[in-house]
N, C-alpha and C positions, 0 to 999 in steps of 0.2 A: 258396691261402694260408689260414693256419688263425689267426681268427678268436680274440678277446680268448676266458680261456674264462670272465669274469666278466661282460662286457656284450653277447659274441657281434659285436662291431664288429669292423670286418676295418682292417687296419693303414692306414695314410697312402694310401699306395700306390694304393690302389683309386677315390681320388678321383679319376680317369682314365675311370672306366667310362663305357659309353653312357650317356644319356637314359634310354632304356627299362629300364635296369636300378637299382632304386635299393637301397639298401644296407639288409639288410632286420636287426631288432633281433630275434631270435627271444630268449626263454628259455632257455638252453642246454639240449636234453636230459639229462635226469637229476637236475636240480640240481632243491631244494624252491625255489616261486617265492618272493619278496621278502613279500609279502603276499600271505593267501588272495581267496578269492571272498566279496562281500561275506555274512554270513550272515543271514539270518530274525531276526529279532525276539526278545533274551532264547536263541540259541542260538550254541553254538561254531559256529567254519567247519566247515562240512562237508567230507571227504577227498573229492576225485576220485573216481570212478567208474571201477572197471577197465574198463567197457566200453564207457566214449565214446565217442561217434561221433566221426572226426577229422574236420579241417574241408575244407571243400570244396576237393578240387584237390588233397587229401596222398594218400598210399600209408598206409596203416597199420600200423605196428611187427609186426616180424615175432614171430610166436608165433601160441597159437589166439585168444587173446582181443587185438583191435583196440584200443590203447590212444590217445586225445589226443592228436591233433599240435598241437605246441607254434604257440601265434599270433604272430603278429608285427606290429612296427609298423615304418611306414618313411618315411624321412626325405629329403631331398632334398640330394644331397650330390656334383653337379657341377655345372660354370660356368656349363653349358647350361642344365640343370633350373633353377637359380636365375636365370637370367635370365627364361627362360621364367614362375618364377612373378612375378618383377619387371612382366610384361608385364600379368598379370592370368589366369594361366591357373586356375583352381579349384584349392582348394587341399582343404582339408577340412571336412566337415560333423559337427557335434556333434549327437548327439540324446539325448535324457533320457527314458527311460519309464518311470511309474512312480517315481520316484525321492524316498526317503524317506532321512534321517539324524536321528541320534539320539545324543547326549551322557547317557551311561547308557540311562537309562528316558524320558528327555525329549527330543520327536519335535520336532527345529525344522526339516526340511523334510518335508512332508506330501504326500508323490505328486502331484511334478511330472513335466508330461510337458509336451516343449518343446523345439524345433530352433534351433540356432543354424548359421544360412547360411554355406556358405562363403564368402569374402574380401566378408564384411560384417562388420560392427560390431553389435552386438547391446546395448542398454543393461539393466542390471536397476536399476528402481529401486521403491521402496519404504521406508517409515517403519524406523529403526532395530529390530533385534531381529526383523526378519520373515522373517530365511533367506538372504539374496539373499547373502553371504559364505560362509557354510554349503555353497551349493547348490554354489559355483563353486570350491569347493575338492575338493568330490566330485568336479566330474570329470577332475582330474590326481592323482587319489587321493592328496590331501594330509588328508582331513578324518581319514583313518586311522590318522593319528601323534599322533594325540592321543588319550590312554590313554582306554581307554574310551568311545572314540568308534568308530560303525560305520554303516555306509549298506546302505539296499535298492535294488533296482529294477536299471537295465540302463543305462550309459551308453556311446553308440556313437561312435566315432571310424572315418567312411565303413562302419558295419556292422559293423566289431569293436568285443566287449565289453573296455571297458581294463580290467574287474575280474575275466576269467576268470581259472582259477587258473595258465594259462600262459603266461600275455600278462607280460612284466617289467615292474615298478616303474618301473625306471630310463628304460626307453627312452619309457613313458607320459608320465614328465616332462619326457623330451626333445620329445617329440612336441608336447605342452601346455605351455608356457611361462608363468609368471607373476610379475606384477609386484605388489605388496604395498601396503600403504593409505600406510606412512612407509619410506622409500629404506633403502636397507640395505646398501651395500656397507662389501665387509671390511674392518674398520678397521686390518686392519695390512698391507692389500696398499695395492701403488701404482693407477695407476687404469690400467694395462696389465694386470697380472694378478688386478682384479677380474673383466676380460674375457675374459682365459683363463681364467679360474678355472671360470667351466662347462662347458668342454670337458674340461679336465681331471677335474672330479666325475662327469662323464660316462661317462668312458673313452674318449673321442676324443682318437686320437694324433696333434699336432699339434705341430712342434719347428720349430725357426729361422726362415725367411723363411715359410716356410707358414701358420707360428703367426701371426705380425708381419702376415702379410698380411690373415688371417680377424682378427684384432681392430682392423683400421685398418676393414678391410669394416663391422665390427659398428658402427663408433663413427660412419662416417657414415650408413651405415642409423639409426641413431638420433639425428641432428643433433649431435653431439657433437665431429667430429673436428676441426672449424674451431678449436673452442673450447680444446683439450684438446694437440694435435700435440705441441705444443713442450715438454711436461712431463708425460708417459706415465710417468716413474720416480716422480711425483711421489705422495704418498696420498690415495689418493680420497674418503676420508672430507673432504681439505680441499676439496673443491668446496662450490660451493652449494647448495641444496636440489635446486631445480630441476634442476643438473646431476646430479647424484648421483640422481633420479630418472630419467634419460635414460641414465648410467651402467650400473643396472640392467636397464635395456632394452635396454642394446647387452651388458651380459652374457646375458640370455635369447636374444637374436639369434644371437646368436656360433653356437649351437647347431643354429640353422637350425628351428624349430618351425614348425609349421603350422596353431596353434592358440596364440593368446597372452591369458590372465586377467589383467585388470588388476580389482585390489580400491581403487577411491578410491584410484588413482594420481595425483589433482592436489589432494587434502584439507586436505593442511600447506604448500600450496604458492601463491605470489604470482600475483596474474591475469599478469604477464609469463611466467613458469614455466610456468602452465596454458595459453597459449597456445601456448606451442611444444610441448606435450606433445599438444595438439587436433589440430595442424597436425603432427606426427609420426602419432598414429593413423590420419589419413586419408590417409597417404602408404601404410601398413605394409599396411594392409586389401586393398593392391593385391596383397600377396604370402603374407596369412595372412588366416584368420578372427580375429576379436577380440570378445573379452565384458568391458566393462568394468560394473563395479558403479560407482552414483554416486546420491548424494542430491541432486544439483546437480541441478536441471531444465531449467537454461537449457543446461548442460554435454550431457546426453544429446538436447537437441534440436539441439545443432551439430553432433555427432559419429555419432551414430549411426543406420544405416538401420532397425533396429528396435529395438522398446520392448517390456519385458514388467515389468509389474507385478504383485509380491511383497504379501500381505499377510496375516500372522499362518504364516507357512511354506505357506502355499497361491499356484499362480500364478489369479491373477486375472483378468486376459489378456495377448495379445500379438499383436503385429501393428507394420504401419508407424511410424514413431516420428511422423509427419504427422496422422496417424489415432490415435494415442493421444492425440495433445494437443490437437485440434480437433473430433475424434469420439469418445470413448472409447465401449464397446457397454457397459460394465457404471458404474451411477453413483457407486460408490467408486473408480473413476479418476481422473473427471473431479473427485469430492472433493477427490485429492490432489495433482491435476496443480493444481490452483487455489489449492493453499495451507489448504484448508478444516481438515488435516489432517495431522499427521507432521509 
């Protein structure tokens, strides 16, 4: 079967396959990637290297000189696999080395190096202005749509780099899911095809009962379908906050991610809202990793098994989210877990 040639996804069809085989999102050979490799400091991207090494386990393009086999990310995209990660099987590990970003000339994250667990929750928190939005938008390479913005360092999703120059955009974001500080679904869709609507930006080909099926799936995986069944045609914009931020998250679901950024996903939102959004993260953690950004302190010590604190774009430390707020090792944690501060 030949494969989208803009996303490299293979048609409907293939949702059948094993377990062991998952559906893999390469960069199409030939085509220039979506975005380069992150560059150096004050330099353009630099162009590929005719004579890359390919990555472990490829054959290397026929000619004399060995060219870069294209990386891939891959996604979990049968009944099985998703059950399986349902149960709690490990999903993916994010790690940060090094990792610096920069708005022109001006460095707001300053060489972070930092893991986030798989199907844990990871909290950043830290005083406004100190990176911790910055940091987490680098790694679904969103910080780079914004002109004049650019990142250093290596960010690994289970050992691949998502910023090499032939790992795709597209499938990065499918892979990394995120959810925004204020809800945002489309204001002219209904609140069924705010949910297809990621599969479709995707290139996941997904039509009648199949579609119907994966956005009923997405809308209970995000607590929403009870609430929502009976008026799917209806616009989603008219929910309530709360809903509409659960909306959101059954649109990033829909896509099947394994790695979900939530930016102050409960900030505009009523303690009834933020409580079903707490009691959803700790449901979801069972079948993805999650990094939620949040100033709340009493919010990151219900939700999350680790804490890392953010201060002036430097991480500070991280560790147990138990041990940040009754031990800190450095004493401008404990400053700011007490309120001293921010």
């Amino acid at each position: 079967m030949t494969p989208d040639r803009h996303t490299g996804q293979p048609d409907a069809e293939m949702s059948e396959q094993p377990l062991e085989q998952r559906r893999i999102i390469p960069r199409p050979p030939g085509e220039q990637p979506t975005a380069g490799r992150m560059p150096p400091a004050g330099d353009a991207p630099p162009a590929p290297a005719a004579g890359d090494t390919p990555a472990a386990g490829t054959a290397p393009s026929a000619g004399d000189t060995p060219a870069a086999a294209p990386q891939t990310v891959t996604t979990p995209d049968t009944v099985t696999e998703r059950q399986a990660l349902a149960e709690g099987t490990p999903t993916r590990t994010v790690q940060l080395e090094g990792l610096r970003a920069f708005y022109g000339r001006a460095e707001q994250v300053k060489g972070v190096d930092l893991e986030f667990k798989a199907n844990e929750v990871t909290a950043i928190i830290g005083p406004s202005g100190c990176g911790k939005s910055t940091m987490i938008r680098c790694i679904n390479r969103m910080h780079e749509e914004i002109p004049g913005a650019r990142a250093e360092g290596r960010v690994l999703l289970d050992g691949l780099d998502v910023y090499e120059h032939s790992v795709d955009v597209v499938a990065v974001r499918r892979a990394i899911g995120m959810v925004f500080q204020k809800p945002n679904p489309f204001p002219t869709m209904s609140i069924f095809d705010n949910v297809a609507a990621g599969m479709r930006l995707t290139g996941m080909r997904r039509r009648g009962a199949e579609l119907s099926a994966r956005v009923e799936r997405a809308l209970v995986d995000a607590g929403l379908w009870d609430e929502v069944s009976e008026r799917l045609s209806e616009p989603g914009v008219g929910l309530s906050g709360g809903q509409q931020q659960r909306l959101c998250i059954a649109r990033s679901l829909a896509v099947d991610p394994e790695v979900i950024l939530m930016d102050e996903p409960c900030s505009a939102l009523d303690p009834v809202a933020t409580l079903k959004i707490e009691e959803l993260i700790d449901d979801l953690k069972q079948r993805v990793t999650i990094v939620i950004v949040t100033h709340n302190m009493q919010q990151a010590a219900r939700v999350a098994d680790r804490t890392a604190f953010m201060l002036d774009g430097r991480l500070v430390e991280a560790g147990p989210t138990q041990e940040i707020f009754t031990n800190p090792s450095d004493p401008r944690t404990e400053e700011y877990v007490t309120g001293k501060f921010g």
